[in-house]
C-alpha positions in Angstrom: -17.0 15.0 -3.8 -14.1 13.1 -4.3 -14.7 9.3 -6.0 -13.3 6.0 -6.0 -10.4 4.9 -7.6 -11.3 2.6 -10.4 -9.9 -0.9 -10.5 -8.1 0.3 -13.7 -5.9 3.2 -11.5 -3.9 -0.1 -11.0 -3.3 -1.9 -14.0 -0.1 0.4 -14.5 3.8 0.1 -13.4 4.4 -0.8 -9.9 6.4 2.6 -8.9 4.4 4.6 -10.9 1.6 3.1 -9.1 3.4 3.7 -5.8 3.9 7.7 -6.5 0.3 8.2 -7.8 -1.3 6.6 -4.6 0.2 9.4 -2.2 -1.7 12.2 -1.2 -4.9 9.7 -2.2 -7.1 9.1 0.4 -7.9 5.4 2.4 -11.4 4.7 3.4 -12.6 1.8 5.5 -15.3 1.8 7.2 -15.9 0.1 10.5 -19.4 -0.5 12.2 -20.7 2.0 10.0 -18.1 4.6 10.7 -15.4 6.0 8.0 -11.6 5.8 9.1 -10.3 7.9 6.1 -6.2 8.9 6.2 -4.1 10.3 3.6 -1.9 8.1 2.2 1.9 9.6 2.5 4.7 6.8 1.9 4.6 3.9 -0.3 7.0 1.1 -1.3 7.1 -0.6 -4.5 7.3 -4.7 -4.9 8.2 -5.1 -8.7 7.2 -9.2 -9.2 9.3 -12.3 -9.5 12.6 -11.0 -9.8 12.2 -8.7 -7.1 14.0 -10.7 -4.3 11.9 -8.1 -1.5 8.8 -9.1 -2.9 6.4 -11.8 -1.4 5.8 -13.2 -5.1 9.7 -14.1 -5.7 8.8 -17.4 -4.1 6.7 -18.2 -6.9 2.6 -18.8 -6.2 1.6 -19.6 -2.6 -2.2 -19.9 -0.8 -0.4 -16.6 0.7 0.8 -15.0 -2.2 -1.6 -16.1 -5.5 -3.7 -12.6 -4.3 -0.8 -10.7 -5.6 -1.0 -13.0 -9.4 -4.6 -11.8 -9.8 -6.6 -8.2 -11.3 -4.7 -5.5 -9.8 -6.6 -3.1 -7.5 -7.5 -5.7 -4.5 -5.9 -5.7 -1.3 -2.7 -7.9 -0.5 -3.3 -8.2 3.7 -1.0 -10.6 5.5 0.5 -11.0 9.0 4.4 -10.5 9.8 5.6 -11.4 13.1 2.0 -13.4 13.8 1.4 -10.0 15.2 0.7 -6.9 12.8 -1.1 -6.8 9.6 0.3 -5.4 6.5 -1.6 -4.0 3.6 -0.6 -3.6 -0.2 -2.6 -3.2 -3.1 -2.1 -5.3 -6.5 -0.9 -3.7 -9.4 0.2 -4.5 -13.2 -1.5 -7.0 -15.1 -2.8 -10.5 -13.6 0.2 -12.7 -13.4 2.4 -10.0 -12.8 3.0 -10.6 -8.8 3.2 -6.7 -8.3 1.8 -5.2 -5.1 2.3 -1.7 -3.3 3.0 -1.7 0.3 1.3 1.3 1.9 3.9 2.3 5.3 2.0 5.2 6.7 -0.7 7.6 6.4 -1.7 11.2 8.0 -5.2 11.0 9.8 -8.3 12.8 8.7 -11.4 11.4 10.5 -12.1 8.8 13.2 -8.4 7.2 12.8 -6.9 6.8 16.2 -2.9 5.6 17.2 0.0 6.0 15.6 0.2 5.3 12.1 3.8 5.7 10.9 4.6 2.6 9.9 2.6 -0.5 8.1 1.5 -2.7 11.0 0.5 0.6 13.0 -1.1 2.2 9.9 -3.3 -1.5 9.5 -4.2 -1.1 13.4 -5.3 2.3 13.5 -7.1 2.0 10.5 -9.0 -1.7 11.7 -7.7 -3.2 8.4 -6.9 -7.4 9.0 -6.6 -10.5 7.5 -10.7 -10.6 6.4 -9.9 -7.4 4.1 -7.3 -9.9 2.2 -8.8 -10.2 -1.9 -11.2 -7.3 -0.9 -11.5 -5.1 -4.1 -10.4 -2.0 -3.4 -13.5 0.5 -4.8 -15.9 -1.4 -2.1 -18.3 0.0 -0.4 -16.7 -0.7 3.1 -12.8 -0.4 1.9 -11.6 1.9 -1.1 -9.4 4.7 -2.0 -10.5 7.8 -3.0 -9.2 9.7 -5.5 -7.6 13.4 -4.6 -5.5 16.4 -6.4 -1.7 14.5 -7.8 1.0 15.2 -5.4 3.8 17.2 -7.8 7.0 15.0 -8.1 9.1 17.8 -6.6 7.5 16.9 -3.2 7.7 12.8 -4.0 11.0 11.8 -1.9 12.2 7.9 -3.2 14.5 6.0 -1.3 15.2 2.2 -0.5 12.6 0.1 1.0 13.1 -0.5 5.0 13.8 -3.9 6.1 14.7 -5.5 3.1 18.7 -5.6 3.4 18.3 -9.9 2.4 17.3 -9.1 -0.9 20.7 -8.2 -2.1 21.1 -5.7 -5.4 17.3 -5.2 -4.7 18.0 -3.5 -1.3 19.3 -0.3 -2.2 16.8 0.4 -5.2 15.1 3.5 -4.7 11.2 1.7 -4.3 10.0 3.8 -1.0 8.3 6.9 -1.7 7.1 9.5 0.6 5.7 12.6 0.8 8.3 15.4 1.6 8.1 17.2 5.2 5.2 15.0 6.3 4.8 14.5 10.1 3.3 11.1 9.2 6.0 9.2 7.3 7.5 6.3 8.8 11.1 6.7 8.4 13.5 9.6 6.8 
């Protein structure tokens, strides 16, 4: 039986972080049933300098989640439309988060999931799972075998041409030849 990540999984380096969280699985469960989906792409947000990252603009009521222990959840709203969830990494104070972009299904996850607002819809995962610690009950990730780094693709995040020298670093991950990742 596979168990929770610990709290301390993500008091490490951002993209290290953001390659050991593929192949784990996501759990939340919604009136009582599990949603659970393999996590397959990833994108790294590396703090203050990082001109991509929400915590470049310093600490916000939006963005002082991402400041505190690693391993809660970062959910916020783009386009005052789709959710988007990362989880907090590095130390507290750090302003490091990983985006999770997609994930491959497993059990009671319906919709498309390629991509991080459709990934946060299929899933149910919104704005009231923002600060939730991610080894709850109701919303963790569970820990599976290490995916081996010849089958870890990196490339530059999507959507994050404004961020200047930050735009072509190599921060997205993904799982290669999955059906499930967002973007090649």
């Amino acid at each position: 039986m596979a168990t929770r990540l610990p709290r301390a999984f993500y008091q490490r380096d951002t993209m290290q972080a953001a390659r050991a969280l593929l192949g784990k699985e996501l759990v939340h469960v919604v009136d009582g049933e599990a949603r659970r989906a393999r996590i397959v792409e990833t994108e790294a947000y590396v703090g203050v300098h990082d001109l991509a990252s929400h915590s470049s603009k310093g600490v916000t009521k939006r963005t002082e989640v991402m400041y505190g222990p690693p391993g809660v959840a970062y959910v916020y709203l783009i386009y005052g439309m789709y959710h988007c969830m990362n989880v907090v990494t590095e130390p507290e104070g750090k302003g490091c988060a990983v985006l999770l972009r997609a994930v491959e299904p497993l059990a009671n996850v319906e919709g498309n999931t390629r991509g991080p607002g459709l990934l946060c819809r299929a899933m149910g995962i919104d704005l009231t799972l923002n600060r939730c610690a991610m080894d709850s009950d109701a919303f963790h990730i569970l820990d599976a075998p290490e995916v081996p780094s010849r089958q870890i693709v990196s490339r530059p995040r999507i959507g994050v041409a404004y961020a200047r020298d930050w735009a072509e670093k190599e921060l997205r991950f993904y799982i290669a030849g999955n059906p499930f990742i967002s973007k090649k």
